[in-house]
C-alpha positions as CSV (number, residue, x, y, z in Angstrom):
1,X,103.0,44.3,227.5
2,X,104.2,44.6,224.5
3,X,104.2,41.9,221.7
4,X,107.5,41.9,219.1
5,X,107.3,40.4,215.5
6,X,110.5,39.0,214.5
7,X,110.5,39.1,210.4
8,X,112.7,36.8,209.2
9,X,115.2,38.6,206.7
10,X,114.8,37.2,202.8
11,X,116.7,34.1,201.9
12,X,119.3,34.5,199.5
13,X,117.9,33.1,196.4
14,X,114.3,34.8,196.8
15,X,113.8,36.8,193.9
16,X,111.0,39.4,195.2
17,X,113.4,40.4,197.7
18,X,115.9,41.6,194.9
19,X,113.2,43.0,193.0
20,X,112.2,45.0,196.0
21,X,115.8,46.4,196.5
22,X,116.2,47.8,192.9
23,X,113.0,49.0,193.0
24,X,113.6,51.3,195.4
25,X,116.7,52.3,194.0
26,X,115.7,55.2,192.4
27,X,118.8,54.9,189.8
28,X,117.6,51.6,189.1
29,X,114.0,51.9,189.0
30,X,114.1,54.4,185.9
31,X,116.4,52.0,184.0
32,X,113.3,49.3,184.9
33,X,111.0,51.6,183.7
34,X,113.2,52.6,180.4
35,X,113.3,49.5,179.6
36,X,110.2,47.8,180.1
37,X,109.0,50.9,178.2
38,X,111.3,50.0,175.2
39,X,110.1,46.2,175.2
40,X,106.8,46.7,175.1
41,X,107.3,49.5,171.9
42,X,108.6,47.0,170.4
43,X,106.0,44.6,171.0
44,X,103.7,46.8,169.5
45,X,105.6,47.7,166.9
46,X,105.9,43.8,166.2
47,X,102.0,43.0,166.0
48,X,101.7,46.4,163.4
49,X,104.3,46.6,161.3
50,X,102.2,44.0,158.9
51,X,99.8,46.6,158.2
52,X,101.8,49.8,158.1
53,X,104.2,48.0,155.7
54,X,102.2,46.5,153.2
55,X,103.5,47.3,149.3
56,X,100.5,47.2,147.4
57,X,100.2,49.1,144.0
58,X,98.0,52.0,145.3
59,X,98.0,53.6,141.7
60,X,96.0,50.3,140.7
61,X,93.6,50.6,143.5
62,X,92.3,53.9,142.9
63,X,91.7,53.1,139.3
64,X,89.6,50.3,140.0
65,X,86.0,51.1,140.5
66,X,84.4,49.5,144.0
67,X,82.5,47.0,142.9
68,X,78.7,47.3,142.5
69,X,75.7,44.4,143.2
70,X,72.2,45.0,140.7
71,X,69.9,42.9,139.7
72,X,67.8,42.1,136.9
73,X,64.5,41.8,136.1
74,X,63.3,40.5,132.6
75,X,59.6,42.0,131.2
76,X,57.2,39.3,130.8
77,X,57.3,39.5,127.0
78,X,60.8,39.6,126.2
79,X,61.4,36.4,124.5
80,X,57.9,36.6,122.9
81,X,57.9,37.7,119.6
82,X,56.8,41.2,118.4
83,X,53.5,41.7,116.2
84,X,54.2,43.2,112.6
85,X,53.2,46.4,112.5
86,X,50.1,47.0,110.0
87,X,51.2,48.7,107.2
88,X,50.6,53.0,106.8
89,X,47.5,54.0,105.3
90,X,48.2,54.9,101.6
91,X,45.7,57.1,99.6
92,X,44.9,56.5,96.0
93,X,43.0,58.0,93.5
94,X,39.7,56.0,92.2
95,X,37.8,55.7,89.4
96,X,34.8,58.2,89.2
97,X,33.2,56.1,86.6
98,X,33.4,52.8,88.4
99,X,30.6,51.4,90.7
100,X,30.9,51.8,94.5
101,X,32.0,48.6,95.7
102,X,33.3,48.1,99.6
103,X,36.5,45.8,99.5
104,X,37.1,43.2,101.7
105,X,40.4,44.3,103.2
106,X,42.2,47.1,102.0
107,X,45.0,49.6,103.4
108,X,44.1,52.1,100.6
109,X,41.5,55.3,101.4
110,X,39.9,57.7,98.6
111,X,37.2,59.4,97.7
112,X,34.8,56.6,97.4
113,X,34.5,52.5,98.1
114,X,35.8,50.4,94.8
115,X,37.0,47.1,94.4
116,X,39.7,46.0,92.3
117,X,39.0,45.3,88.6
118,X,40.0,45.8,84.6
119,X,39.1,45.3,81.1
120,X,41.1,42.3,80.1
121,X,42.0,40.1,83.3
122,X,45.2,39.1,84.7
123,X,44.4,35.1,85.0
124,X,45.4,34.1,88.6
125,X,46.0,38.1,89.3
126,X,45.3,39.2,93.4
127,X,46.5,42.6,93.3
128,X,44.6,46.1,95.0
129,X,45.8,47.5,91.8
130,X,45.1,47.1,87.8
131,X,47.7,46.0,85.3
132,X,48.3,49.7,83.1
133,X,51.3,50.4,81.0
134,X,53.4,52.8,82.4
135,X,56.7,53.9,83.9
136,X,59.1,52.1,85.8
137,X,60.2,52.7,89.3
138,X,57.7,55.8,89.2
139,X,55.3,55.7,92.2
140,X,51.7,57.2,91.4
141,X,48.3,57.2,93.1
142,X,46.3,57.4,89.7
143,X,44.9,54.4,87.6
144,X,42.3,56.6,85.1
145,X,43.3,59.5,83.1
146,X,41.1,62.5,81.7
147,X,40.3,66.0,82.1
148,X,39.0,68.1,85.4
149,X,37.1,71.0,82.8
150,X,33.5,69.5,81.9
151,X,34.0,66.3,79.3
152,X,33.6,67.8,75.8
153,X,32.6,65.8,73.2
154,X,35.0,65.7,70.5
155,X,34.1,64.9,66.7
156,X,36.9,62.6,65.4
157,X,36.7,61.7,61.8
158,X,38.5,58.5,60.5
159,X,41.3,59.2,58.2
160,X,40.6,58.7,54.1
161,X,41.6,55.7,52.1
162,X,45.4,56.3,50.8
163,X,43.9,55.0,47.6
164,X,43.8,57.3,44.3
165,X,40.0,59.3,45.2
166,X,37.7,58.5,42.6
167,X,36.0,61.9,41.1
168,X,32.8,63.0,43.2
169,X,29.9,63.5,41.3
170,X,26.7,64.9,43.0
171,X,23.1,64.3,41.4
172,X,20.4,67.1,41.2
173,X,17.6,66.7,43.1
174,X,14.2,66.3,40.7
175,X,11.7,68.1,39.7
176,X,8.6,68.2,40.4
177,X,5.4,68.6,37.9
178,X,3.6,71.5,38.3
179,X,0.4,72.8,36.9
180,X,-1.7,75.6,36.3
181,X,-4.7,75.5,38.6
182,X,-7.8,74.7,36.6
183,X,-10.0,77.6,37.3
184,X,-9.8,81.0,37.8
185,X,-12.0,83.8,39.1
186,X,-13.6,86.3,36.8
187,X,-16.5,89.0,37.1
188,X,-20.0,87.7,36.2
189,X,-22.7,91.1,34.5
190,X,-22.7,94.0,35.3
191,X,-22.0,93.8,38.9
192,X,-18.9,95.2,39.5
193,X,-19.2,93.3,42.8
194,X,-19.8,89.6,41.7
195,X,-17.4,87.3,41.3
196,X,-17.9,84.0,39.9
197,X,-15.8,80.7,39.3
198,X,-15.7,78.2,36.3
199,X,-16.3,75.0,37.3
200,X,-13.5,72.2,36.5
201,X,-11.1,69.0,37.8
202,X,-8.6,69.3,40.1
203,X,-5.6,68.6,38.6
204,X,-1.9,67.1,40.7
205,X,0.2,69.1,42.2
206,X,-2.0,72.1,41.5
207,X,0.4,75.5,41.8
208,X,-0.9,79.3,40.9
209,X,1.4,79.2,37.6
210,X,0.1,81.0,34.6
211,X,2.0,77.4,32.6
212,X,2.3,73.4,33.2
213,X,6.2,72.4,33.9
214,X,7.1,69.4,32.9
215,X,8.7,66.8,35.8
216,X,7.9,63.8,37.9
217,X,5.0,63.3,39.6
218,X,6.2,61.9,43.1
219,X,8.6,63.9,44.3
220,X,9.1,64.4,47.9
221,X,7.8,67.7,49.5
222,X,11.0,69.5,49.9
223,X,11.8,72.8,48.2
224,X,14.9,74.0,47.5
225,X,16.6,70.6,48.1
226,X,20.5,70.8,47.8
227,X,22.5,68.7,45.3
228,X,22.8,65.1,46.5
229,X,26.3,63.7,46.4
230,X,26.4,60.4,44.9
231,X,27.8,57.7,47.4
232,X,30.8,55.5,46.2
233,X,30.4,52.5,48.1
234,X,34.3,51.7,46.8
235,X,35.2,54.4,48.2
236,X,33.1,56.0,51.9
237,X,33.6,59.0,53.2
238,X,35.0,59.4,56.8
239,X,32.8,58.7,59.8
240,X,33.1,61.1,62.5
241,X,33.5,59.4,65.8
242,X,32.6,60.6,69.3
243,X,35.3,61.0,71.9
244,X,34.2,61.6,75.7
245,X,36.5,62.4,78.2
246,X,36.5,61.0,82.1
247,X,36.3,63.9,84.6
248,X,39.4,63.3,86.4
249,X,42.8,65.1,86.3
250,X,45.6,63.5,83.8
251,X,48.0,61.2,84.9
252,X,50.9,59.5,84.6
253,X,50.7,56.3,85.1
254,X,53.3,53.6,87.0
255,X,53.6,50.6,85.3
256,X,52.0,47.4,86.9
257,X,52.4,43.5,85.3
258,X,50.3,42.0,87.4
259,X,46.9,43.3,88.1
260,X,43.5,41.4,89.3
261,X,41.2,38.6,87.4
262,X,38.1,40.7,88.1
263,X,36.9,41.9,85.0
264,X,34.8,45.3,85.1
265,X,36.0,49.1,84.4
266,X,39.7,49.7,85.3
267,X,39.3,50.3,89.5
268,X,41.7,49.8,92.9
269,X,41.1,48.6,96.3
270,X,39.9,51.6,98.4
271,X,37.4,52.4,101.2
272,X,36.1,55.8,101.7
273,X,37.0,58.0,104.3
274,X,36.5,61.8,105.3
275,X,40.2,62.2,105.0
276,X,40.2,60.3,101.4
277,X,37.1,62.6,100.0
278,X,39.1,65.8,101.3
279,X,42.5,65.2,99.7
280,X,40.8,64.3,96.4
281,X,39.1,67.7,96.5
282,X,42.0,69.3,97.7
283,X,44.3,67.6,94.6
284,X,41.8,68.7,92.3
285,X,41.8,72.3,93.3
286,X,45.3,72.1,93.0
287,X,45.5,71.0,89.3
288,X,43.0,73.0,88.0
289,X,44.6,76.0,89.3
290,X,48.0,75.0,87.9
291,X,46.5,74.4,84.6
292,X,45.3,77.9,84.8
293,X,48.7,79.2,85.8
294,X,50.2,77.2,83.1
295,X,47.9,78.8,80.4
296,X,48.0,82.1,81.5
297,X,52.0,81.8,81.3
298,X,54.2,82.7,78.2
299,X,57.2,80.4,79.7
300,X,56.5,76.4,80.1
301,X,59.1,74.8,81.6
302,X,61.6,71.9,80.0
303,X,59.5,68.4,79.4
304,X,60.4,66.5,82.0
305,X,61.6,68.6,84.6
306,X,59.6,68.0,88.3
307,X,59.0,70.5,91.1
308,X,58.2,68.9,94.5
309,X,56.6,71.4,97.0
310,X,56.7,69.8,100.8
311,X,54.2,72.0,102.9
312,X,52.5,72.1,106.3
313,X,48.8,72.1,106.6
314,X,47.0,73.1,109.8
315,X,43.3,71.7,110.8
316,X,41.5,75.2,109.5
317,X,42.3,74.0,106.0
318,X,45.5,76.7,105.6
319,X,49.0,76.5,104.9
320,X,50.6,76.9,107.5
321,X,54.4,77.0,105.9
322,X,56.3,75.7,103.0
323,X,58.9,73.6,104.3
324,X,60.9,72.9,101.0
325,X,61.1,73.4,97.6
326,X,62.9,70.5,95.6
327,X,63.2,71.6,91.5
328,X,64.5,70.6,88.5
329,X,62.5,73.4,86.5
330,X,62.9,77.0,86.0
331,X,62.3,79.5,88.6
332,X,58.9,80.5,87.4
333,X,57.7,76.5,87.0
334,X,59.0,76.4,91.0
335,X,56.7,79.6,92.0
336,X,53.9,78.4,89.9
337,X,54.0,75.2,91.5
338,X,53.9,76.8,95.1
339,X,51.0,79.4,94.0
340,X,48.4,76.8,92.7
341,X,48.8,75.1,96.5
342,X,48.9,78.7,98.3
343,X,46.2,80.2,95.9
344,X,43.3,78.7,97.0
345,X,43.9,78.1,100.6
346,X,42.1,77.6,102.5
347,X,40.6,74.3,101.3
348,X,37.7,73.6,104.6
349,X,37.8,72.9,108.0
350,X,39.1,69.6,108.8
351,X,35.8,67.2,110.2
352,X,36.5,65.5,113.6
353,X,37.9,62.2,112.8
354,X,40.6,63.9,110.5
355,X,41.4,66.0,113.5
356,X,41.6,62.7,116.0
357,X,43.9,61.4,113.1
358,X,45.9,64.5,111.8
359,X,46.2,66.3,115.2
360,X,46.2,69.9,114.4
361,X,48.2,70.1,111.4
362,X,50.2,67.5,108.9
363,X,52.9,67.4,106.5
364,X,52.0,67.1,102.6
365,X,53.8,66.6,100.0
366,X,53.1,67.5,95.9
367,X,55.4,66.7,93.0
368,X,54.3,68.6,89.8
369,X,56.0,66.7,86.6
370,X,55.6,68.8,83.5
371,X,55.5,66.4,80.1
């Protein structure tokens, strides 16, 4: 038996019904698909055409650097404020005749502990250095003046009176009484061997003289005596006057006002040090050998003209190199200058402490002024 399912045909007004007839159209069915192809392009098209059409200035963009985050971290001590620095270590030359004295607080080093001090005070004066007549704006590390050679003693005599001289007269020295002694030996018989004496007083200033001469009777006991000038006490002759010089080389001084109130021979603030004790040395070797270079030369350069010699030394105690020569002199006064450094190198070894200083060589500089 068979079972038949009637299926009722599509109203009129049902829409899937026409949907399913043009669908199967084949005609029709690509036109659906063209089309529901186009409307959703343009859909799409719709929801991106705001970023594919954007009119930004592009040039302007790529100039611009991308923007970057950092931070920044402050040091503890910024806002605090720095220490002064100490000031350099300056070396000066002392006083060989004044007494070792430690300072209390100096930046200067030399050759030997002083403490500030001078002749005449300067009332209320606190400077390291003396008040000494000298140039201005001229920097020097002296504050004595004198010879290196062994001090001489000079004899200075005082000039004369200008007065009209009053004629010298001398006096003779006097003389002396002198007699015949008052016996004399004579032969006594026939004894050719005898000899015999007369007997009789001893006179003054008894002499072997055949005859008395007449003179004074106290007379010093000097023979011969020179003439004696007569003195004019109107008129005194010149006293010689001794002159010592201080070892130390001469200098030119720079002028100071102000000096110290101590009161003793002229001295500056200074403690000793290794380094201090060898430069002195050093700047003495120098000068004397320039003075000998000086002497030994027929040529002597214009007064006033400098040389300044800038040089390297290394911790052996040798020049290393001469960096620069910087002259207002003659050619010879320059090379003269350079040889009394370079003559005598080396000048020693430097000690330990110079080296921990120093390191393993240093700059120097020398200005030679010829007066």
């Amino acid at each position: 038996m068979s079972t038949t399912t009637a299926i009722p045909p599509p109203l009129p007004g049902d829409p899937r019904g026409f949907v399913g007839r043009q669908w199967d159209d084949p005609e029709t069915r690509s036109t659906l698909v063209g089309l529901l192809g186009v409307i959703i392009f343009y859909l799409l098209l719709w929801l991106v055409a705001p970023y594919l059409l954007r009119f930004e200035n592009t040039a302007t963009a790529i100039r611009t650097a991308p923007q970057r985050q950092f931070n920044i971290e402050m040091a503890p001590d910024t806002f605090v404020k720095p220490k002064p620095k100490p000031e350099p270590f300056k070396f000066v030359e002392t006083n060989p005749d004044a007494p070792n004295n430690t300072p209390d607080k100096t930046n200067n080093f030399a050759a030997q502990n002083q403490q500030v001090a001078q002749e005449k005070p300067t009332p209320e004066g606190k400077n390291d250095r003396p008040a000494l007549e000298g140039k201005k704006d001229f920097q020097s590390t002296q504050i004595v003046s004198g010879q290196l050679s062994q001090p001489i003693e000079q004899v200075e005599a005082v000039p004369p009176p200008t007065e009209a001289k009053v004629a010298e007269t001398t006096v003779a020295a006097p003389k002396q009484e002198q007699n015949p002694l008052a016996g004399f030996e004579k032969k006594e018989g026939e004894n050719k061997d005898g000899f015999g004496t007369n007997i009789a007083k001893v006179t003054a200033n008894a002499k072997p003289i055949p005859e008395k001469i007449e003179g004074a009777k106290n007379v010093p006991l000097i023979q011969d005596a020179p003439a004696v000038m007569a003195i004019d006490a109107q008129h005194p002759r010149p006293r010689p006057m001794v002159v010592q010089q201080q070892k130390t080389r001469p200098a030119i001084f720079a002028e100071n006002k102000f000096g110290t109130a101590n009161i003793g021979p002229t001295a500056v603030d200074a403690k000793w040090s290794n380094y201090g004790a060898y430069l002195q040395r050093m700047i003495d070797t120098v000068q004397t050998q320039w003075d000998k270079l000086l002497n030994a030369s027929k040529v002597y350069p214009a007064s006033g003209s400098t040389v300044t010699v800038k040089f390297v030394m290394d911790s052996a105690g040798k020049i290393a190199r001469i960096v620069n020569v910087d002259s207002t002199a003659n050619d010879a006064a320059s090379r003269a200058c350079m040889s009394a450094i370079t003559d005598r190198a080396p000048y020693g070894a430097w000690t330990d402490d110079m080296k921990a200083m120093l390191g393993e060589q240093q700059e120097m500089t020398f200005t030679f002024y010829y007066q």
